[in-house]
N, CA, C and O of each residue as an XYZ file, in Angstrom:
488
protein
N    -160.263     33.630    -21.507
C    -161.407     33.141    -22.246
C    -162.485     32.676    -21.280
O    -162.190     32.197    -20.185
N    -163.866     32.838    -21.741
C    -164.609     32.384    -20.812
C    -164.823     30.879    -20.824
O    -164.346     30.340    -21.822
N    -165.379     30.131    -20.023
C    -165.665     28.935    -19.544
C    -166.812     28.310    -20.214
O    -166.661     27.237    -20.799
N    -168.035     28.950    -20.168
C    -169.320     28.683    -20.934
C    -169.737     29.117    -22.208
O    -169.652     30.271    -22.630
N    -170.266     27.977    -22.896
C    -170.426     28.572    -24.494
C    -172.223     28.798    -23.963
O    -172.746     28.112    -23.085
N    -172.828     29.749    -24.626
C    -174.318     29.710    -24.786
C    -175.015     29.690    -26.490
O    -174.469     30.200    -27.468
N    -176.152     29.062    -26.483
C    -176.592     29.122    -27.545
C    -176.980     30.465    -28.877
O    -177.411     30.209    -30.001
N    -176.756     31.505    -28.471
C    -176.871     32.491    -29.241
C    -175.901     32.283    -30.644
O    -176.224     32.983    -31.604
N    -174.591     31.251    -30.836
C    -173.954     31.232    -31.831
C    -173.452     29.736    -31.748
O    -173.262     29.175    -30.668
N    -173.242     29.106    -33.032
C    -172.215     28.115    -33.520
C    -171.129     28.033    -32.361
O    -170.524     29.098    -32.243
N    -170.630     26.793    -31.259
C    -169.759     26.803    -30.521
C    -168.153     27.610    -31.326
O    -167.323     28.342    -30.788
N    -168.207     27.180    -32.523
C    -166.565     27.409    -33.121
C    -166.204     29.023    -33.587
O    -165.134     29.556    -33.881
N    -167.513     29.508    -33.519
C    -167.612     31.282    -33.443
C    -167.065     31.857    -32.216
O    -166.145     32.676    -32.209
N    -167.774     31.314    -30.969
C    -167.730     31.825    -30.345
C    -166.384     31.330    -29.438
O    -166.312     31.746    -28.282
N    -165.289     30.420    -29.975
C    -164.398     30.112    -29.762
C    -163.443     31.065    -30.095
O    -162.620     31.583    -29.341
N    -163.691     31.341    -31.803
C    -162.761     32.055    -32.653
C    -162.853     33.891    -31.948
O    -161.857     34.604    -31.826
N    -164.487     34.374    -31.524
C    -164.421     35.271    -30.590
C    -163.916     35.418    -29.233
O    -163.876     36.411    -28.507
N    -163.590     34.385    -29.071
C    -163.156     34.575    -27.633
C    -161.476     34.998    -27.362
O    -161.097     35.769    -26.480
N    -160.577     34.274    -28.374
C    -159.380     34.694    -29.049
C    -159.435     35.831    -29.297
O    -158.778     36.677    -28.690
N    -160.404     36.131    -30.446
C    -160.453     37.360    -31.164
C    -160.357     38.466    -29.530
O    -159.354     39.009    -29.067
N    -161.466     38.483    -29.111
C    -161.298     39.235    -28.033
C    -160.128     39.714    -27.162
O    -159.882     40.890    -26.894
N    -159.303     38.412    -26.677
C    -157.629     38.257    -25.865
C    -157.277     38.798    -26.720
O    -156.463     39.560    -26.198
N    -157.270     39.057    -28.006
C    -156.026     40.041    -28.664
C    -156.673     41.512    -28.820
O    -155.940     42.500    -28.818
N    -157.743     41.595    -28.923
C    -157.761     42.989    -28.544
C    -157.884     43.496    -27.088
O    -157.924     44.682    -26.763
N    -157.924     42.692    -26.462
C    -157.728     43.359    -25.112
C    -156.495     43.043    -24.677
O    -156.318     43.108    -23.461
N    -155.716     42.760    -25.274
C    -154.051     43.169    -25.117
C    -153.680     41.793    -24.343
O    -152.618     41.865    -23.724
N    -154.396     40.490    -24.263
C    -153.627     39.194    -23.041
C    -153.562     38.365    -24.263
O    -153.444     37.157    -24.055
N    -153.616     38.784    -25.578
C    -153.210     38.286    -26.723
C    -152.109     38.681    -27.354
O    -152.730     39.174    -28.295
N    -150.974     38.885    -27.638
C    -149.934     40.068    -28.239
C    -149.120     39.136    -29.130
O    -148.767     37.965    -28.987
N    -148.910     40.167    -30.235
C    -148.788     39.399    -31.797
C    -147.106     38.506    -31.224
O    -146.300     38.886    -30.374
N    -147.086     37.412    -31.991
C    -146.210     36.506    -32.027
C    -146.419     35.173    -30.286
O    -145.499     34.453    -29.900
N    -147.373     35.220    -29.830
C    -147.986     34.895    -28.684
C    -148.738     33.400    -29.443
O    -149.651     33.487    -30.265
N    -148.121     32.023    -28.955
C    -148.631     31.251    -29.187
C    -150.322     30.670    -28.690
O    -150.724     30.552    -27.532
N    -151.166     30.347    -30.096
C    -152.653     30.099    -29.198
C    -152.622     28.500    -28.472
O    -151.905     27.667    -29.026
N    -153.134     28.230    -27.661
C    -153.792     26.673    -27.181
C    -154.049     25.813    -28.591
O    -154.695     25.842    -29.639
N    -153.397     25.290    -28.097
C    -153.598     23.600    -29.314
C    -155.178     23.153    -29.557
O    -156.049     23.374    -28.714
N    -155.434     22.477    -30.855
C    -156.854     22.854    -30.548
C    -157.025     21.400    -29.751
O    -157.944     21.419    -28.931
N    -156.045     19.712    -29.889
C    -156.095     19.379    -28.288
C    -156.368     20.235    -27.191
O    -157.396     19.876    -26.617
N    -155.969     20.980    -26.812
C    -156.019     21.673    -25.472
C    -157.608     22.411    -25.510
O    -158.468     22.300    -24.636
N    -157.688     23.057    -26.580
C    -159.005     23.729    -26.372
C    -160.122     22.856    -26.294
O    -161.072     23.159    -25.573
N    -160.112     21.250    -27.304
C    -161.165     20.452    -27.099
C    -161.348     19.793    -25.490
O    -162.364     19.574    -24.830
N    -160.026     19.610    -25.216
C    -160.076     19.029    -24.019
C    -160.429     19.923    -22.194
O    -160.727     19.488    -21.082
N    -160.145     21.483    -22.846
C    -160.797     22.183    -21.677
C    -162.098     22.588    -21.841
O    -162.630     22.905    -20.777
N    -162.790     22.683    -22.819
C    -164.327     23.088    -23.026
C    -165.172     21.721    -23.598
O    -166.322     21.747    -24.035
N    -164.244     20.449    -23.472
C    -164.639     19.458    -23.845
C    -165.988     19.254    -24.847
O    -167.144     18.832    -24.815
N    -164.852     19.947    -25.891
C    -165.923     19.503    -27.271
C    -164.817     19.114    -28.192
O    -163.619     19.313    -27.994
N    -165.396     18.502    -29.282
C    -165.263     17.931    -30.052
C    -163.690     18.553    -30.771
O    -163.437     19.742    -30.576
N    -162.837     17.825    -31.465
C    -161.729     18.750    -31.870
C    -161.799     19.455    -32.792
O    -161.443     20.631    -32.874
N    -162.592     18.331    -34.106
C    -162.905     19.305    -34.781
C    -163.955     20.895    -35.172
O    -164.285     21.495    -36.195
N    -164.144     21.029    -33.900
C    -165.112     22.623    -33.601
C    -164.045     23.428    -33.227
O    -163.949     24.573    -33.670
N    -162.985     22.811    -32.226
C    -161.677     23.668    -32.088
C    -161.207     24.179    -33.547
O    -161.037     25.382    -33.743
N    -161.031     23.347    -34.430
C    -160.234     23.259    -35.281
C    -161.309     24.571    -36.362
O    -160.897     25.572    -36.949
N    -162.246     24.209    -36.301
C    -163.060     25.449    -37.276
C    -163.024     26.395    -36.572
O    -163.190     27.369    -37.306
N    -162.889     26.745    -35.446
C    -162.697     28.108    -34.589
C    -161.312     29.104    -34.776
O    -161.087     30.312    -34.705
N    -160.340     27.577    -35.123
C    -158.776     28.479    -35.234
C    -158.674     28.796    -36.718
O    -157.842     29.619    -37.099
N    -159.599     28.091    -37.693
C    -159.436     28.167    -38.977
C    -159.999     29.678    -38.816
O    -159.351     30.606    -39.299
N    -160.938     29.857    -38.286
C    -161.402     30.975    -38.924
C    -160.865     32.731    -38.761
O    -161.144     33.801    -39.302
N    -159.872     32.200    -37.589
C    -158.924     33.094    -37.557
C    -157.653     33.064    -38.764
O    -156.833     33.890    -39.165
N    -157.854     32.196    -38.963
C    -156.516     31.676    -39.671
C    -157.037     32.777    -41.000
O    -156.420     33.748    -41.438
N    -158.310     32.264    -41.411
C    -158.800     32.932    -42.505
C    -158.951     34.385    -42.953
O    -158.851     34.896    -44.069
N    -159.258     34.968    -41.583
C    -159.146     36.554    -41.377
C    -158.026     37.145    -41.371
O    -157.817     38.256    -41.858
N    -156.764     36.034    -40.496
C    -155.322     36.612    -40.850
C    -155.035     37.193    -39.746
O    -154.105     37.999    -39.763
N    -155.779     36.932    -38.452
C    -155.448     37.189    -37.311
C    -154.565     36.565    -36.540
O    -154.088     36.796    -35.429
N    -154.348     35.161    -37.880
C    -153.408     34.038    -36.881
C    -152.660     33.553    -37.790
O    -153.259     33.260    -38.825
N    -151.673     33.383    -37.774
C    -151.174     32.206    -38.498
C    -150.402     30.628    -37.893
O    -150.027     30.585    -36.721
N    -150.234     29.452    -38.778
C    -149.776     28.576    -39.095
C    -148.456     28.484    -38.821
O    -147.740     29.196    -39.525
N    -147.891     27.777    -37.958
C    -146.305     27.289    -38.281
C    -146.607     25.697    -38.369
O    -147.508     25.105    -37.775
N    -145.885     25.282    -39.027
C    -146.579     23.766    -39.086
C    -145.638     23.118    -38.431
O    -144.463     23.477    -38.497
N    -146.087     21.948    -37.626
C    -145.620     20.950    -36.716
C    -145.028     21.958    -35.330
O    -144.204     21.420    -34.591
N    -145.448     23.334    -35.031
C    -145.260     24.095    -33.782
C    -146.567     24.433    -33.055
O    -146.754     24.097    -31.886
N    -147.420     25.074    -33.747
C    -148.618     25.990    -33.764
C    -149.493     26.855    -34.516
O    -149.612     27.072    -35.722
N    -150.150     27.347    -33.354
C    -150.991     28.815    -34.147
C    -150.543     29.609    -33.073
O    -150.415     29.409    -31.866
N    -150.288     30.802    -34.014
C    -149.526     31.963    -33.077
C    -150.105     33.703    -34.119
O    -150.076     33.983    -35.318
N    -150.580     34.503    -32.827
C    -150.937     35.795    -33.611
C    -150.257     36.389    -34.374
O    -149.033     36.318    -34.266
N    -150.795     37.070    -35.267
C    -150.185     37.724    -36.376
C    -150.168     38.773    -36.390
O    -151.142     39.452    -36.067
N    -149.006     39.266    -36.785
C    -148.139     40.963    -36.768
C    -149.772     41.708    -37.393
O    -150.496     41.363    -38.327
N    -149.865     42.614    -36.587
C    -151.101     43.752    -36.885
C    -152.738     43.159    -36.646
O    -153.803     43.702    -36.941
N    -152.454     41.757    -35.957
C    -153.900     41.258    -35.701
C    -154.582     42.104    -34.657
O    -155.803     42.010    -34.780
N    -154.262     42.796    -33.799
C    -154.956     43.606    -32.794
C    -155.328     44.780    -33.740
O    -156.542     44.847    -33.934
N    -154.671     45.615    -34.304
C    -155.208     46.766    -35.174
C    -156.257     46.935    -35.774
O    -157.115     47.817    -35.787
N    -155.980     45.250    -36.671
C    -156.641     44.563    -38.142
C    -158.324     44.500    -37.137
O    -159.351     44.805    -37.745
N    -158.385     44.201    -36.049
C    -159.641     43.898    -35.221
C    -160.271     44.809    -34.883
O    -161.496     44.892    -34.981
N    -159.204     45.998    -34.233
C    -159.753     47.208    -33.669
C    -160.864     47.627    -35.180
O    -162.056     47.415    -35.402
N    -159.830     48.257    -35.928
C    -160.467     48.950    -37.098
C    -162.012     48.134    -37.515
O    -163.054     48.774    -37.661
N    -161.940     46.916    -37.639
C    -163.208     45.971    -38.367
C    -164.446     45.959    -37.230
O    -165.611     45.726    -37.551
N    -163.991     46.264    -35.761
C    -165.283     46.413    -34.993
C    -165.493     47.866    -34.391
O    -166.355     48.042    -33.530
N    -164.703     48.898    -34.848
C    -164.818     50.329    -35.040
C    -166.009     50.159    -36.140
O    -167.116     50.355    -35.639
N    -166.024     49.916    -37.192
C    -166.664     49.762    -37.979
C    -167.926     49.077    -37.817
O    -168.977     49.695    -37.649
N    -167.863     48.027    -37.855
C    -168.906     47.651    -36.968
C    -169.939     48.478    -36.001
O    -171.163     48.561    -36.109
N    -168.980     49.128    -34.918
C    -169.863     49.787    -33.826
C    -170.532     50.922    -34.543
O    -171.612     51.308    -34.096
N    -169.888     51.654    -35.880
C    -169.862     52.135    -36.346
C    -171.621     52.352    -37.155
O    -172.293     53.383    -37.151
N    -172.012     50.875    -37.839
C    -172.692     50.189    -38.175
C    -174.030     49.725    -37.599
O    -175.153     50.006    -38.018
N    -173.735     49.054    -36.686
C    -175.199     48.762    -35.958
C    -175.257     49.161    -34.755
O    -175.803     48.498    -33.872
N    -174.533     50.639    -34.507
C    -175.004     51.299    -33.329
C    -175.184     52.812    -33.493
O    -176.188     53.447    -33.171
N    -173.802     53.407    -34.168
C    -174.019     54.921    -34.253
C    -175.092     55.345    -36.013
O    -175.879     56.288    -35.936
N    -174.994     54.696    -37.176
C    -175.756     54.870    -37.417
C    -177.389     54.950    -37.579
O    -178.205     55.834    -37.841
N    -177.421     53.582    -37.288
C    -179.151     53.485    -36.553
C    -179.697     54.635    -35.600
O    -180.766     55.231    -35.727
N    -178.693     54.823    -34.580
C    -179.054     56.261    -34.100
C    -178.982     57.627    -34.215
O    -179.669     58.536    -33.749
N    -178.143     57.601    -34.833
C    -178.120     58.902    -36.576
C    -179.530     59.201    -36.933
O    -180.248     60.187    -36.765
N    -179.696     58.036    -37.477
C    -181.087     57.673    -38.152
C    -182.371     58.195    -37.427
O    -183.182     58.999    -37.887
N    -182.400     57.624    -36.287
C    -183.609     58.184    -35.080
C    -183.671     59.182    -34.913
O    -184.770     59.709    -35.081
N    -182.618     59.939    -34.523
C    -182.468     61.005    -34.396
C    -183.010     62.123    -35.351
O    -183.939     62.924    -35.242
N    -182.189     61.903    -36.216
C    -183.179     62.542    -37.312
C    -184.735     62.662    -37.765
O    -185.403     63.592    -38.216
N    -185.043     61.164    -37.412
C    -186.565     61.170    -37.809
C    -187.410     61.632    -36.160
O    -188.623     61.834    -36.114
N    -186.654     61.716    -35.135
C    -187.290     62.615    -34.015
C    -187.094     64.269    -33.993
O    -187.718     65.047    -33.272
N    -185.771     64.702    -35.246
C    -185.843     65.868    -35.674
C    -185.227     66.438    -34.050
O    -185.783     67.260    -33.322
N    -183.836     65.661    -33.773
C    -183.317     65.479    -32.081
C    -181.519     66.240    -32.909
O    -180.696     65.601    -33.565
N    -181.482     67.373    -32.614
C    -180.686     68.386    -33.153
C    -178.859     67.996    -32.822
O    -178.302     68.391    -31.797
N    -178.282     67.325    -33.701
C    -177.066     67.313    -33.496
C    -176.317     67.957    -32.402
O    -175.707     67.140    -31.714
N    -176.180     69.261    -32.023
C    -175.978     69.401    -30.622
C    -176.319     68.781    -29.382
O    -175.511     68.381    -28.545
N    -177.831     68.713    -29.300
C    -178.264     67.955    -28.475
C    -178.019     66.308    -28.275
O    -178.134     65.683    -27.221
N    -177.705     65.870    -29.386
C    -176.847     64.476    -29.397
C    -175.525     64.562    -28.877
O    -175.408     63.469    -28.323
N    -174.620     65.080    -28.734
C    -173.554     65.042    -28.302
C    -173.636     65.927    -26.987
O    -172.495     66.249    -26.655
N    -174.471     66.359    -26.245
C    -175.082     66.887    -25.022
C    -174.883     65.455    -24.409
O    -173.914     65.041    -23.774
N    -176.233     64.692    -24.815
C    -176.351     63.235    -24.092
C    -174.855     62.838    -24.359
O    -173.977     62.647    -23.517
N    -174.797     62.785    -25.289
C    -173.124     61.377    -25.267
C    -171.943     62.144    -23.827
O    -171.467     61.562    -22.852
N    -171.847     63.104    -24.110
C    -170.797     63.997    -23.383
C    -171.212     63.612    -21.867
O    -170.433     63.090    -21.069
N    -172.832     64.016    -21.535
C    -173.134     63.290    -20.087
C    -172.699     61.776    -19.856
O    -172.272     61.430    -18.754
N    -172.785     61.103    -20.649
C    -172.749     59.768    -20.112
C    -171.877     59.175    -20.220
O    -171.710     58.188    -19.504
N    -170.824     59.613    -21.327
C    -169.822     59.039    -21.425
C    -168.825     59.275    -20.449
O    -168.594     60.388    -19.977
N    -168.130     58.048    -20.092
C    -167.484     58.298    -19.060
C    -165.486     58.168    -19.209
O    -164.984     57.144    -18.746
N    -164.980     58.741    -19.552
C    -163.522     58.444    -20.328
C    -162.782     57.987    -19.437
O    -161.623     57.667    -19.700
């Protein structure tokens, strides 16, 4: 997780993203206990309850669950459940918008996947 919060979002977003993130990049793996939100207030030294709306909101999506009086620990298919929702996403406010351009520059489907094929790098 990173160290610095910046103002572009609500601290407890960008808490709940930062998790979110460790499990899709695999240093999260389902049944993997998270940091107490003690622990999280006390290393980014904020407040507990911002920890506490950060883990809720995983909790809420179902990326995490509850054992009570143990933890919060990831949940069976939370990496998938993430992949798919920011596939979608990328899906959303990147490849269609440029769908879109494309078209209204009258920029020929072949020639779109010309560029992608150059630049993409696998």
């Amino acid at each position: 997780m990173k160290s610095v919060f910046d103002d572009s979002k609500p601290i407890f977003q960008q808490i709940s993203e930062m998790i979110a993130d460790d499990i899709v990049d695999g240093q999260l793996q389902e049944g993997d206990q998270l940091p107490s939100t003690t622990a999280l207030s006390q290393f980014y030294r904020i407040n507990r309850a911002t920890a506490q709306k950060g883990l809720a909101a995983l909790v809420d999506g179902g990326y995490v669950y509850k054992q009570r009086g143990v933890g919060m620990f990831v949940a069976e298919g939370a990496r998938d459940k993430l992949l798919a929702e920011r596939k979608l996403d990328f899906y959303q406010q990147y490849v269609r918008p440029m769908l879109e351009e494309a078209r209204r520059i009258h920029l020929p489907k072949k020639e779109i996947i010309r560029l992608i094929e150059e630049d993409y790098d696998d």
